[in-house]
matplotlib code that plots the C-alpha trace (Angstrom):
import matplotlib.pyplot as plt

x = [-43.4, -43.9, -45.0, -49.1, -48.8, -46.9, -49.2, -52.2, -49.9, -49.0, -52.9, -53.6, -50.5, -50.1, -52.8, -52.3, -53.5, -51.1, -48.5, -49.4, -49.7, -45.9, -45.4, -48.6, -50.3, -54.0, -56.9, -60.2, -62.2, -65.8, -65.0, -62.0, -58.5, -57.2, -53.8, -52.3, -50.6, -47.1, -47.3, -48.2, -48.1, -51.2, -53.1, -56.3, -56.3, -57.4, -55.3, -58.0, -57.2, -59.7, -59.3, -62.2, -61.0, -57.1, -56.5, -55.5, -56.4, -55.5, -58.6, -56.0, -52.8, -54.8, -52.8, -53.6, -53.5, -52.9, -50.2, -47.8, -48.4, -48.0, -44.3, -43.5, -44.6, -43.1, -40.1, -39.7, -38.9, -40.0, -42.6, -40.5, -38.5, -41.4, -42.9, -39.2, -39.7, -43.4, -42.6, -39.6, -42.1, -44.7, -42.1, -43.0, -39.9, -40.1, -38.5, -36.8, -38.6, -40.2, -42.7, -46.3, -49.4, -49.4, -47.0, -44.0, -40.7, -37.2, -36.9, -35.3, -36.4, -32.9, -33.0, -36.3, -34.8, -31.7, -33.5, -35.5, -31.9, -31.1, -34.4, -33.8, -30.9, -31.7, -34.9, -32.8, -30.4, -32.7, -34.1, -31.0, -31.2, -35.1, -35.9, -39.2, -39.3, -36.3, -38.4, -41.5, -40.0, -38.3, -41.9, -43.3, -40.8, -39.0, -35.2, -32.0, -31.5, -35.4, -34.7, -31.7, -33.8, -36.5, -34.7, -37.0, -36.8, -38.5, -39.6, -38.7, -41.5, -41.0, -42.2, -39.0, -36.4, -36.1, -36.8, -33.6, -31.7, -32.0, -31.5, -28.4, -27.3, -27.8, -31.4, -33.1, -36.4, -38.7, -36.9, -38.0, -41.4, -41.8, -40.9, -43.7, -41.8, -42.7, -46.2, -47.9, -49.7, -51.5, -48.9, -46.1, -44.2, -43.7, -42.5, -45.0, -44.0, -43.5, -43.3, -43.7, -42.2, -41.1, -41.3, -39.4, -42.1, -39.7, -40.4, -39.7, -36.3, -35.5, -35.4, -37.3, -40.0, -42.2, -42.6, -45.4, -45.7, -46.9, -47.5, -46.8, -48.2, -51.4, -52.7, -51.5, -53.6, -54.3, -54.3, -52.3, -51.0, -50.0, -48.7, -46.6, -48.9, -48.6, -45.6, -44.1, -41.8, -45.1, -48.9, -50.3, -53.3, -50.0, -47.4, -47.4, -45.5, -42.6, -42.8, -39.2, -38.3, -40.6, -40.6, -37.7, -39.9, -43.2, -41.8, -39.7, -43.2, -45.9, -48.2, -48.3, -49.5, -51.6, -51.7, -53.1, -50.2, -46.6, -46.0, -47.9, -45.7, -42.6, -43.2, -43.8, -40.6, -38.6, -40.5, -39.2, -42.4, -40.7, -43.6, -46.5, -46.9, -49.6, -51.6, -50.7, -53.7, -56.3, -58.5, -56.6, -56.7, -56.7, -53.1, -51.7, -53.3, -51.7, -48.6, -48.8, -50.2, -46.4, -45.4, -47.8, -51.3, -52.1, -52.8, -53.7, -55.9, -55.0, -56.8, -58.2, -61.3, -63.5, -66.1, -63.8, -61.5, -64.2, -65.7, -61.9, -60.9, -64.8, -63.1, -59.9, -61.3, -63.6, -60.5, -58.1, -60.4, -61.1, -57.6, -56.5, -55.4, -57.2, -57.5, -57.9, -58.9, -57.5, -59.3, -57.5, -59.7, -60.9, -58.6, -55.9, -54.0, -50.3, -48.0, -49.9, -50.8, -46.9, -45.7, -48.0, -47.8, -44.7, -44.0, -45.3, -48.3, -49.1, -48.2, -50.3, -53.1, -52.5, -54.4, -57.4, -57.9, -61.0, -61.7, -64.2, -67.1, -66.6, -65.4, -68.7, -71.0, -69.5, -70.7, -73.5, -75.5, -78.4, -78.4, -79.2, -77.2, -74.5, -75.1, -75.9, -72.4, -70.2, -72.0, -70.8, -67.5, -67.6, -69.0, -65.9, -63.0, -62.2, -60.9, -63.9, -62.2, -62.1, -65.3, -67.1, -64.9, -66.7, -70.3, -69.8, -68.9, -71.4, -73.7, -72.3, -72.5, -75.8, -78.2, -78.4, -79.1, -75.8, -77.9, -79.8, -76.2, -75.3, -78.2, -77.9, -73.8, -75.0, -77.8, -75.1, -72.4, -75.0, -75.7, -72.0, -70.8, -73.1, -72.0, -68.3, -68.9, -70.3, -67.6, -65.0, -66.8, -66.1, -69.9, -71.1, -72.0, -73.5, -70.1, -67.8, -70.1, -70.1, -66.1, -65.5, -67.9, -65.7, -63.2, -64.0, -66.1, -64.5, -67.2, -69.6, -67.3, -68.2, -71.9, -70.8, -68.9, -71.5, -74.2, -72.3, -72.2, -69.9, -72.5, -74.1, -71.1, -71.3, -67.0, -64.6, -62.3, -64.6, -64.7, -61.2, -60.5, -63.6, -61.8, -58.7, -60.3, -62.0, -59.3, -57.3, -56.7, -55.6, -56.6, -55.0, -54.7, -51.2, -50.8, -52.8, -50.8, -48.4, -51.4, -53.2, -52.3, -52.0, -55.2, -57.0, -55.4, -56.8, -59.9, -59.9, -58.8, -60.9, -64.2, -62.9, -62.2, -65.9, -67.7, -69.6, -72.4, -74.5, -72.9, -76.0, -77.4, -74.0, -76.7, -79.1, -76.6, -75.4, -78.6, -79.8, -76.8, -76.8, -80.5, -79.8, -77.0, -79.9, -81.8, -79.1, -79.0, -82.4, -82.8, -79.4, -80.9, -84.2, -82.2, -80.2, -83.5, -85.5, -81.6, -82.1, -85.6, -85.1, -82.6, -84.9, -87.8, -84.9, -83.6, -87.5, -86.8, -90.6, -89.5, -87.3, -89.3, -91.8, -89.6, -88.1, -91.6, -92.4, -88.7, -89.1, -93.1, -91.9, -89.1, -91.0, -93.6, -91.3, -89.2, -92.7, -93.5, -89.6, -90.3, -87.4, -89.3]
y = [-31.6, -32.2, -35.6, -35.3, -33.8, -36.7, -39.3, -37.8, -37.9, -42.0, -42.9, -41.3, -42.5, -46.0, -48.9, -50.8, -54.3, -53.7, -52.5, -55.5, -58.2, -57.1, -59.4, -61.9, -63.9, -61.6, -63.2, -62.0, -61.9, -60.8, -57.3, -57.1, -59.4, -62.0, -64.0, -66.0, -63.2, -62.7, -62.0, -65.2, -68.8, -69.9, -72.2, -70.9, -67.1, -64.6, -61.4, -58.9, -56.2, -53.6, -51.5, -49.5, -47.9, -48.9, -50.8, -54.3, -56.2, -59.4, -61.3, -64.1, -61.9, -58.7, -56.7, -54.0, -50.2, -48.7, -48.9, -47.3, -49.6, -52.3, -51.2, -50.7, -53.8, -55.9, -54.3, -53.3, -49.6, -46.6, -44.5, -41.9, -44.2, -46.1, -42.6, -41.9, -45.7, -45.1, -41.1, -42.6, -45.2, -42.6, -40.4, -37.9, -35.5, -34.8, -32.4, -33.7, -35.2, -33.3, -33.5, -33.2, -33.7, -37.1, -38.3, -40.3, -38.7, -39.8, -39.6, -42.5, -43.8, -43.1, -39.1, -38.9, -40.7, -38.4, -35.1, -35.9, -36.5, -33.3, -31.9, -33.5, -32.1, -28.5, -29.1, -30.1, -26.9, -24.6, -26.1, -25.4, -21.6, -21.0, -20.7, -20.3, -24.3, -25.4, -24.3, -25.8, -28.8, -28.4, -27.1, -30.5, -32.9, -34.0, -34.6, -33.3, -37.2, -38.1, -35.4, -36.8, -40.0, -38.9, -36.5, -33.6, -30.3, -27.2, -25.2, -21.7, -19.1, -17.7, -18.9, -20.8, -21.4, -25.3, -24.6, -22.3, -24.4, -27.7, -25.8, -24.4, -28.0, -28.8, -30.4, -30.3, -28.8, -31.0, -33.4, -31.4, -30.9, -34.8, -35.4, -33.1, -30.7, -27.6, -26.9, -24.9, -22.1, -19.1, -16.8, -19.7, -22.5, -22.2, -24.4, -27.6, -26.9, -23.6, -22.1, -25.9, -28.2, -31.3, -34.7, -36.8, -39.9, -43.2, -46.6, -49.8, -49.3, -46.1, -44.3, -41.0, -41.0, -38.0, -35.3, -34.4, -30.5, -29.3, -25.4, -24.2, -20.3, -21.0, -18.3, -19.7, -19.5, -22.9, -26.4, -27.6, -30.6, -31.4, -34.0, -34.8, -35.6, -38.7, -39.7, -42.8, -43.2, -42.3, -43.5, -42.0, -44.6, -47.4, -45.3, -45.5, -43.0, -44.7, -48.0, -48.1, -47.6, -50.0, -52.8, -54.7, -53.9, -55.2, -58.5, -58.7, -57.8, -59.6, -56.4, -53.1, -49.9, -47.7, -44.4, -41.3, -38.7, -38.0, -36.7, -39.7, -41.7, -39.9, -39.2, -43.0, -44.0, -41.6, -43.1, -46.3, -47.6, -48.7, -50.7, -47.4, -46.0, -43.9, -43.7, -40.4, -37.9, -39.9, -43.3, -46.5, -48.2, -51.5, -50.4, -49.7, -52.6, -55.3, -53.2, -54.5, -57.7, -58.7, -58.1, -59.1, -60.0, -58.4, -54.6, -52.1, -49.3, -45.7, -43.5, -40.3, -40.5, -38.0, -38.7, -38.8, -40.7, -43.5, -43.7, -43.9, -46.9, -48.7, -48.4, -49.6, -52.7, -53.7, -53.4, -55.2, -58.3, -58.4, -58.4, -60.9, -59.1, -59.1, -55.5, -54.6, -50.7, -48.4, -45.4, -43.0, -40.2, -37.5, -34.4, -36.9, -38.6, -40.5, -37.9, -35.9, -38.6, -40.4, -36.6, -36.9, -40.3, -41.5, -44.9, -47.0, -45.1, -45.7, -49.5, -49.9, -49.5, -51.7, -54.8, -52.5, -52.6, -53.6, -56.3, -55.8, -57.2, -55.0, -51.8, -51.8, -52.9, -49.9, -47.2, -44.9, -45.7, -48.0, -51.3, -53.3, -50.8, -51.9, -55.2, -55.5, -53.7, -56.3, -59.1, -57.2, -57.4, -61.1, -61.5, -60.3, -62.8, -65.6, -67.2, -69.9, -70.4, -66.7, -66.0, -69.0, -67.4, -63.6, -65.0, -66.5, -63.8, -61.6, -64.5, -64.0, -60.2, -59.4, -62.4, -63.2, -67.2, -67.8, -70.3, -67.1, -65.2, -67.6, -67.7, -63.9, -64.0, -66.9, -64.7, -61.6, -63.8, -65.4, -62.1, -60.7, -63.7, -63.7, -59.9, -60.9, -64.2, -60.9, -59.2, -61.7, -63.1, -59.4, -59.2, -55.8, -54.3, -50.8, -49.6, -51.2, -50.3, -46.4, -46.8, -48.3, -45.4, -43.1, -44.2, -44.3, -41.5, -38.3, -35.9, -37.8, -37.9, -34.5, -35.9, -39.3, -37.4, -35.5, -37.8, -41.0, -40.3, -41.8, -43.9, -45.3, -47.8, -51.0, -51.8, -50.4, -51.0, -49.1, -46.2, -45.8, -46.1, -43.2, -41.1, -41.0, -40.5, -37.9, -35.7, -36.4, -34.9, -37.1, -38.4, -41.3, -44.3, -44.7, -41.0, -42.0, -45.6, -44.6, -43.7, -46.8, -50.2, -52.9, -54.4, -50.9, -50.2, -54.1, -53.1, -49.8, -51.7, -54.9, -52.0, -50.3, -53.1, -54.8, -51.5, -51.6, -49.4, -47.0, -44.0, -42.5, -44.4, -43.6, -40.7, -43.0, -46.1, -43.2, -42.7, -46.8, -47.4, -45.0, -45.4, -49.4, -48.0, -46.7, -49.3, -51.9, -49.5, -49.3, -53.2, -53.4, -51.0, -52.8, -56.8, -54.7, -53.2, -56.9, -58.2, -55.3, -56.0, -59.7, -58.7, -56.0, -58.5, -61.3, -58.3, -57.4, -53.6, -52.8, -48.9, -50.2, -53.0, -50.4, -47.6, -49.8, -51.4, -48.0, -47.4, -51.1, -50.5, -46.6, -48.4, -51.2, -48.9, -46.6, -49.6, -50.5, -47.2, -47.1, -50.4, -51.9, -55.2]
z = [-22.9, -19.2, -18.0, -17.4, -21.0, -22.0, -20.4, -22.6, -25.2, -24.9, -24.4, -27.2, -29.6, -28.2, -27.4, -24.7, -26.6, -29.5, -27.1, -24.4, -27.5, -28.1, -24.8, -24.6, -26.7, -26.5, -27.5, -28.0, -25.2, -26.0, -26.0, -23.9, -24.9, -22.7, -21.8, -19.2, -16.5, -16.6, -12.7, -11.9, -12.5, -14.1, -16.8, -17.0, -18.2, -15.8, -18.0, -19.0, -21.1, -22.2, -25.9, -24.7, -21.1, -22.5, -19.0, -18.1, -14.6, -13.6, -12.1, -10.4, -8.9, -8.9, -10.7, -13.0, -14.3, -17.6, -20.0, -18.3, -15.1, -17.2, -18.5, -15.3, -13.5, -17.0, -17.1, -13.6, -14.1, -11.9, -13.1, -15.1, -16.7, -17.5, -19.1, -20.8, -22.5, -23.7, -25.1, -26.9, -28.4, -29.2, -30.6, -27.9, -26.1, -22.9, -20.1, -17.4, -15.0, -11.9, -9.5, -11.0, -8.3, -7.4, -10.2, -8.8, -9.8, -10.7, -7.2, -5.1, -1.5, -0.7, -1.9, 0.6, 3.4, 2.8, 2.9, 5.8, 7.7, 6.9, 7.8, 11.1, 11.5, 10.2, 13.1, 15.7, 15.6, 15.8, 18.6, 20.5, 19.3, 19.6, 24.6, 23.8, 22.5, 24.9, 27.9, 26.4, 26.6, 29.8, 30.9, 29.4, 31.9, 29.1, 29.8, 27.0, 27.0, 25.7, 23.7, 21.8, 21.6, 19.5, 17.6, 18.8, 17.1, 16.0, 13.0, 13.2, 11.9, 8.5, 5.2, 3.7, 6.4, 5.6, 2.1, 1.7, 4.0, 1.9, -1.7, 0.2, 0.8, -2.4, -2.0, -5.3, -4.5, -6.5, -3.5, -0.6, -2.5, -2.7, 1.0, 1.7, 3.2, 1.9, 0.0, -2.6, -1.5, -3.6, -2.7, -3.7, -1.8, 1.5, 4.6, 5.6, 9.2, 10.6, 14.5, 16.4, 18.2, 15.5, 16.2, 13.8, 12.6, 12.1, 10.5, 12.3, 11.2, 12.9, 9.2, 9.8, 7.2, 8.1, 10.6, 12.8, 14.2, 17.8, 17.8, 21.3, 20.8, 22.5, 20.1, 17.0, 13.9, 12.6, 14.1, 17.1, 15.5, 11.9, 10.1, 6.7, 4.0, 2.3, 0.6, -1.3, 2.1, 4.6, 4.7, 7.6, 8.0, 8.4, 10.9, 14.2, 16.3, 18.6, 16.9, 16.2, 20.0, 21.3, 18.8, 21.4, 24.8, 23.0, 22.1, 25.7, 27.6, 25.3, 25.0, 23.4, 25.2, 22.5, 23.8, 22.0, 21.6, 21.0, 24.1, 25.8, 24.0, 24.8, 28.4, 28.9, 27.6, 29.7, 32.7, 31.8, 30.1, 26.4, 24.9, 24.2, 20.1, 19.2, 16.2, 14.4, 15.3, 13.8, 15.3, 15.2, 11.4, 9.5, 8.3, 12.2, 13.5, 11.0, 11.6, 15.7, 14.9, 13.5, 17.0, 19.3, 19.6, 22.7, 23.5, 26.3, 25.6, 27.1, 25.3, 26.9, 29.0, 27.2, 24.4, 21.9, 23.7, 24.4, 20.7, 19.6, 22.3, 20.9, 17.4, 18.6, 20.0, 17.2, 14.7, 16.6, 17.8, 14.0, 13.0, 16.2, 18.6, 22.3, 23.9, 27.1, 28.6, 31.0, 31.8, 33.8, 35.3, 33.5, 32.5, 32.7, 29.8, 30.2, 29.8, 33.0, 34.8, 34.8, 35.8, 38.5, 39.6, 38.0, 36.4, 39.0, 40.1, 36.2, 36.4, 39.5, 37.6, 35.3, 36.6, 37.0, 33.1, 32.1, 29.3, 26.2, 27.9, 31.1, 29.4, 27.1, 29.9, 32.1, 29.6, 30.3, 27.4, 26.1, 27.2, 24.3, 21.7, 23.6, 23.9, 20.4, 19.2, 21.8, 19.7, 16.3, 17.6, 18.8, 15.3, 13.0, 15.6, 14.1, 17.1, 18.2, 21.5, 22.2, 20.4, 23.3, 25.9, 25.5, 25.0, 28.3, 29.9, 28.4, 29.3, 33.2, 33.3, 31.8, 32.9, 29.2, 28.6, 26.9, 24.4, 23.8, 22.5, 20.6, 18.8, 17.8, 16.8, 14.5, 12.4, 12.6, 11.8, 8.5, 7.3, 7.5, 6.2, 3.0, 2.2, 2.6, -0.2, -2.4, -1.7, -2.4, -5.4, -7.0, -7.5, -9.2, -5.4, -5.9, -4.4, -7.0, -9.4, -8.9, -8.1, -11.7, -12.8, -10.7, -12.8, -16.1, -16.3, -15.0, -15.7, -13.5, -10.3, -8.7, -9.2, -7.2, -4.5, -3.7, -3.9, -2.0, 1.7, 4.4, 6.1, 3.1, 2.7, 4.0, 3.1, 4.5, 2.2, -0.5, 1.9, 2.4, -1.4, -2.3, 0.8, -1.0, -4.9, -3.4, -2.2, -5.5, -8.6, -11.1, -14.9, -15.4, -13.1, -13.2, -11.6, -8.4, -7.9, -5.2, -3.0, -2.8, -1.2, -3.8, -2.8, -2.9, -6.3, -7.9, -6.3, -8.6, -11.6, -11.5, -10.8, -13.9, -16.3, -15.0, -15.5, -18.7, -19.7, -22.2, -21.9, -21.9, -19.3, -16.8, -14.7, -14.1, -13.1, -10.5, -9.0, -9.0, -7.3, -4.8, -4.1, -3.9, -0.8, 1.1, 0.5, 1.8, 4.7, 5.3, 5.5, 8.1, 10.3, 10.2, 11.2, 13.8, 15.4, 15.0, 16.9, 19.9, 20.0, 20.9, 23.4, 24.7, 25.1, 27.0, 29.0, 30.0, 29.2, 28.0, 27.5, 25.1, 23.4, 22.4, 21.2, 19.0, 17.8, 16.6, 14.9, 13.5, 12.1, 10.9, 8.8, 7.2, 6.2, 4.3, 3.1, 1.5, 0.0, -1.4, -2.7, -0.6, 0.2]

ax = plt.figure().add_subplot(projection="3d")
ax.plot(x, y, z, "-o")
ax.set_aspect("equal")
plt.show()
C-alpha cells in the first residue's frame, strides 16, 4: 500500500483520542477532549482534541494537525517514519516510501542539498560546452570571475538531460523529483529547467537550495524567467537572491540595496556594490522582509521605473515600515534598471546618485496621481510603524510638504490607527472572522472547497495572513492535513488547525455558512471603503480641492445607499 492509501487507511483504523490518551490524560471537553500540552509548559489546559474532525490544536503553543502530526511532533520522527509507526499500529503494510504530491518523503535535507550540488555542477559544465550562453553572458558584461562566484550555469534543451545525469550518478529519482528538479508532465517527467541561463538560489549559508532559469532565445515558448517550486529546502515568498554574498557588506555598510533581478544583483556586485539581493520574481513579502530585518533595518529601493516597478517599490515600503525597517527610493530613468545603468555609468556613476534618493513622504508626493489617495495611503503606512518617534517624525514632514496642519494628521492616523487596531484585537483574540470561518470550512469539508475558491476573491480579504494561507490551499491537492504541513509556516499551519478544530456546524447548513460569510466580506469591505472615502473627504475639504470633495460626496452617498438596501448599516 502506498502512503496516501495508508493515511486513509490510519484515520480510519486509529482514533486520534484513544491514540493521543495513550500519552495524556484527555478529558472531556464538551464535545471535543482536553489536556495540558506536551509542547509547552502550562497549568491551565489549552490541548484540544477533536473525535469528530480526528485533529488536535493547541490554543497556547499553537500547535496542531492530525494524528500523524501528532506522532511526529511527540516522538520527533519525520513524516514517513511517523506513517511506518501508525501502519504498524493499524496493522497496515506499506511500500517503501516515495514521493507522493505534497507528502514529505524519507528524504533528508542533506540528500536535497546533495543533489542540488550536483545539479550545480551538471549546470555549470555545460555552460562551458553550450557559445550560445558563454556569449550571452559575455554579451551581458559579466566577467569568468562573477561567473565562478554565483555558480552560473545553463540547462541544455532536451527533455531529461539532468534527469539522466543525476540517475547516472546514482541520484534516486524520487530525490531529483523532491528537489523540484524535474516535473510531471502528460507526456511524463521531464527536466524543470531546460534551454536557459541557471542561477544557483543560495540560503544565508551559501547552500544552494533552488534554481532560478533565464531563457536567452528571444523566441522561446514559455516564460523568460522561472523558478524552483517550493520545496522543504526552498519557500520562494522567504529567499532572497544574493543574500548569502551580501550578508557581510550589509552589516559593514548599515543598508541593503533591494534591487529587482538577478542580473541587477549580479552586475552590482561585480561593480563592487556587495550589499544588493533581489526578491525572486515576485513583489517584496512578509517572509523576505523579516529575513533583512536580522541584518539591518535600513533599505534602498531600486526597483524599475515603470508601473510595475512603482506599485512594487509602494508595496515594498508599506511592508518594510511595518516590519521596522525605514526605506528610502532611487528612481533611475526610465528604460533603465541597475545592471544597464552600472554598464553605462559604472559603480560610481550609480553611487553618485545615491544621495538623490527620495524618502517615503517625497517618493509618494512625487507621483502623478490623486492627491488625497495618496495622502491617504502615506497615512496607512505611518499607521502599521510602531516606532512613535519615527511615526511623529513623518507626520511632520508630511505636515511640511503638503500645507496640512500637522494637528489635523494626527488626528486622522489616530481613527486609522482605532480602527486597524480593533480588527487586529479580533484577530488576535481568534474570533470566528468570516475568513477563519470559511478556512476551517475549507478544511473540514472538502466537497465545498471548489465552491469557496470560486466564491472568495482576492480583494475581499482584509488579512494578509488569511490570503496567503487560501493562496496556497488553493493551488493544492491534498486530503489530509498532515500532507500539506511542509508548505505552510508554523503560524499559517496553527492558523489552519485552530480554524478547523473551532469550526462547528450543521452539516446541512455548511452552503449557507459559505454564502453569510462571504457576503459578511463584502460587507466589511463595503464599510472600509466607506471610512477611507469619509478619511479623503476630510483631507479633500483641508486641502480645499472642491473637484474632489464632490466626486467623493457622490461615491460616499452612492455607497451608503446600497449599504442600506444590502442591509449593511
Amino acid at each position: 500500500m502506498e502512503i496516501r492509501q495508508a493515511l486513509e487507511e490510519i484515520k480510519s483504523r486509529l482514533d486520534i483520542v484513544d491514540f493521543i490518551s495513550e500519552h495524556l490524560d484527555l478529558r472531556r471537553s464538551g464535545s471535543n477532549f482536553k489536556a495540558l500540552c506536551p509542547f509547552h509548559n502550562e497549568k491551565t489546559p489549552s490541548f484540544m482534541v477533536s473525535p469528530e474532525k480526528q485533529i488536535f490544536h493547541c490554543f497556547g503553543c499553537g500547535t496542531g494537525g492530525d494524528i500523524v502530526t501528532f506522532v511526529m511532533k511527540y516522538e520527533g520522527l519525520p513524516f514517513v517514519d511517523a506513517v511506518k509507526r501508525l501502519s504498524a499500529r493499524a496493522g497496515i503494510s506499506i511500500d517503501e516510501p516515495r514521493r507522493q504530491g505534497g507528502h514529505r518523503s524519507g528524504i533528508s535535507r542533506s540528500d536535497l542539498l546533495e543533489t542540488n550540488k550536483k545539479a550545480t555542477l551538471f549546470f555549470r559544465k555545460k555552460l562551458f560546452e553550450t557559445p550560445l550562453a558563454i556569449n550571452y553572458l559575455k554579451d551581458r558584461g559579466i566577467t569568468e570571475d562573477t561567473s565562478q562566484t554565483f555558480s552560473l550555469g545553463f540547462a541544455p534543451p532536451g527533455r531529461t538531460n539532468l534527469l539522466e545525469h543525476l540517475l547516472k550518478d546514482g541520484v534516486k529519482e524520487e530525490v531529483i523529483l523532491r528537489a523540484g528538479l524535474c516535473k510531471d508532465t502528460e507526456n511524463g517527467r521531464i527536466d524543470t529547467f531546460r534551454n536557459r541561463i541557471i542561477f544557483p538560489i543560495t540560503n544565508i549559508s551559501g547552500e544552494v537550495i533552488a534554481f532560478g532559469g533565464r531563457a536567452i532565445k528571444k523566441d522561446f515558448p514559455g516564460p523568460k524567467y522561472i523558478n524552483s517550486p517550493d520545496t522543504p529546502l526552498f519557500h520562494k515568498s522567504s529567499a532572497l537572491f544574493g543574500l548569502s554574498h551580501a550578508r557581510k557588506e550589509i552589516a559593514k555598510k548599515g543598508y541593503v540595496i533591494l534591487m529587482e533581478g538577478y542580473l541587477d544583483v549580479i552586475t552590482s556586485y561585480q561593480a563592487g556594490i556587495k550589499n544588493a539581493v533581489a526578491p525572486l520574481g515576485t513583489a517584496l513579502t512578509d517572509g523576505q522582509v523579516r529575513r533583512l530585518k536580522n541584518l539591518t533595518r535600513n533599505a534602498l529601493l531600486v526597483f524599475d521605473s515603470d508601473d510595475a516597478g512603482i506599485k512594487a517599490t509602494r508595496r515594498a515600503l508599506k511592508l518594510l515600515y511595518k516590519n521596522g525597517i525605514t526605506g528610502k527610493v532611487l528612481l533611475l530613468a526610465p528604460g533603465d534598471d541597475p545592471d544597464s545603468f552600472i554598464r553605462k555609468h559604472g559603480a560610481k556613476g550609480f553611487r553618485s546618485l545615491f544621495p538623490h534618493s527620495k524618502g517615503l513622504v517625497e517618493f509618494f508626493l512625487t507621483l502623478n496621481e490623486d492627491r488625497v489617495d495618496i495622502l491617504r495611503e502615506v497615512l496607512y503606512i505611518i499607521s502599521d510603524i510602531k516606532d512613535a518617534i519615527l511615526r511623529g517624525e513623518l507626520i511632520r514632514e508630511l505636515s511640511e510638504k503638503t500645507d496640512l496642519p500637522e494637528a489635523f494628521l494626527r488626528e486622522e492616523l489616530r481613527g486609522i490607527r482605532t480602527g486597524d487596531e480593533k480588527e487586529r484585537i479580533t484577530l488576535l483574540k481568534g474570533e470566528d472572522t468570516p475568513e477563519r470561518h470559511l478556512l476551517g470550512i475549507f478544511i473540514n469539508y472538502p466537497d465545498y472547497r471548489s465552491k469557496i475558491k470560486e466564491a472568495l476573491l482576492p480583494e475581499l480579504f482584509y488579512s494578509q495572513k488569511y490570503k496567503q494561507i487560501f493562496e496556497k490551499l488553493f493551488s493544492t491537492d491534498f486530503k489530509e492535513i498532515s500532507e500539506i504541513k511542509d508548505i505552510f509556516t508554523d503560524e499559517e499551519f496553527s492558523s489552519i488547525t485552530s480554524s478547523a478544530i473551532s469550526c462547528d456546524i450543521d452539516s446541512e447548513e455548511i452552503g449557507k455558512n459559505i454564502d453569510d460569510s462571504v457576503a459578511k466580506l463584502y460587507n466589511m469591505r463595503k464599510k472600509r471603503r466607506i471610512k477611507e472615502i469619509e478619511s479623503n473627504l476630510r483631507i479633500a475639504e483641508k486641502s480645499g480641492d472642491d473637484k474632489k470633495v464632490d466626486t467623493l460626496k457622490k461615491e460616499l452617498d452612492k455607497l451608503i445607499k446600497e449599504g442600506l438596501h444590502d442591509g449593511v448599516f
